[in-house]
C-alpha positions, 0 to 999 in steps of 0.5 A: 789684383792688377798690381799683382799681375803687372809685378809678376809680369815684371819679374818675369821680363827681368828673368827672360832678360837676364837669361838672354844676356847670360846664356847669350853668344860668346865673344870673339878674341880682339884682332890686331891688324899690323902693317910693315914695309914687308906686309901686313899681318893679322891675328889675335894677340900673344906674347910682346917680348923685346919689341917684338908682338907674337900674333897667333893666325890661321897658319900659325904664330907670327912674329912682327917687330914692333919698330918696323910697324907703321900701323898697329889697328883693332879690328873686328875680323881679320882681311880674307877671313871667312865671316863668323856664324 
């Protein structure tokens, strides 16, 4: 009778555990951060062609020579960017 009711409860903490990760919150994009001689440029990546990475910000598409970089950096959020809810 006991082991009846400590399986049910089990299953039912397996259910109620594999219900919060499914429908759990989504996952951000990866950031990249790139810092040149002319500045620094933060965005999800797009396209690398040529040597060059296309970063999509805020304000648009940027194109940033990959020759130039001095630093390329994953980061969580981008500098000066509103925090996620």
């Amino acid at each position: 009778r006991r082991g009846v009711a400590l399986t049910m409860a089990c299953g039912a903490l397996l259910v109620a555990g594999v219900a919060v990760t499914w429908y759990g919150p989504g996952k951000d994009k990866p950031r990249i951060l790139v810092r040149t001689p002319a500045g620094t440029e933060c965005g999800t990546p797009g396209r690398a062609e040529g040597g060059t990475l296309v970063l999509r910000t805020e304000l648009g598409e940027v194109r940033v020579s990959l020759a130039e970089a001095t630093a390329v950096t994953a980061v969580e959020t981008c500098p000066g960017a509103p925090a996620a809810k």
